[in-house]
N, C-alpha and C positions, 0 to 999 in steps of 0.2 A: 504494500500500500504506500503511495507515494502520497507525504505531506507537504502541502505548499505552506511556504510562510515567505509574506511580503515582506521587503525592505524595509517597509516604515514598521511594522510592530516588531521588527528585531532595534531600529531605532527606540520605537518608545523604550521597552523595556533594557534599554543599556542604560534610559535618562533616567527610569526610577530608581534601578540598580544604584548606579552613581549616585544620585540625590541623595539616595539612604548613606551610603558609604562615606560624603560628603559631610552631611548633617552628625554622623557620629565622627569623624573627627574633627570638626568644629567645635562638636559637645565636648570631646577630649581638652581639646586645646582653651576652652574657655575654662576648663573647672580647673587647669594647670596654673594659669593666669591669674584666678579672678582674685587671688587673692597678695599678687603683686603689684609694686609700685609700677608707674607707666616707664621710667625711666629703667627697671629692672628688666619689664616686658621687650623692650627696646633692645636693650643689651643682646639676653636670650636671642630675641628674634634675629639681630644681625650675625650673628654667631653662628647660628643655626644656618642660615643662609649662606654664610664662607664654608661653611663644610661641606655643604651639598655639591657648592659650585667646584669646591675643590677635587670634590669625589668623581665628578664627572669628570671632570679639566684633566683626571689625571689618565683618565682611558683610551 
């Protein structure tokens, strides 16, 4: 039995998938936060951002 599935509902459901996946590491990332200074946030976040670029940069 041959199933057809259209292009656009393998779209949708990649956008809810992600939404969700999204939403919980947002969730993550706020409860990490919420309880630091903005200038601590700051730090963290640029920090975090040199290692990634680094991690890639080095491949």
């Amino acid at each position: 039995m041959l199933i057809y599935y259209s292009h656009h509902s393998l779209d949708i459901g990649h956008m809810i998938v992600s939404s969700i996946v999204h939403g919980l590491i947002y969730g993550i990332i706020f409860k990490a936060f919420h309880n630091l200074s903005f200038p601590m946030v700051m730090i963290i976040s640029v920090i975090v951002i040199a290692a990634i670029y680094w991690f890639f940069k080095r491949r």
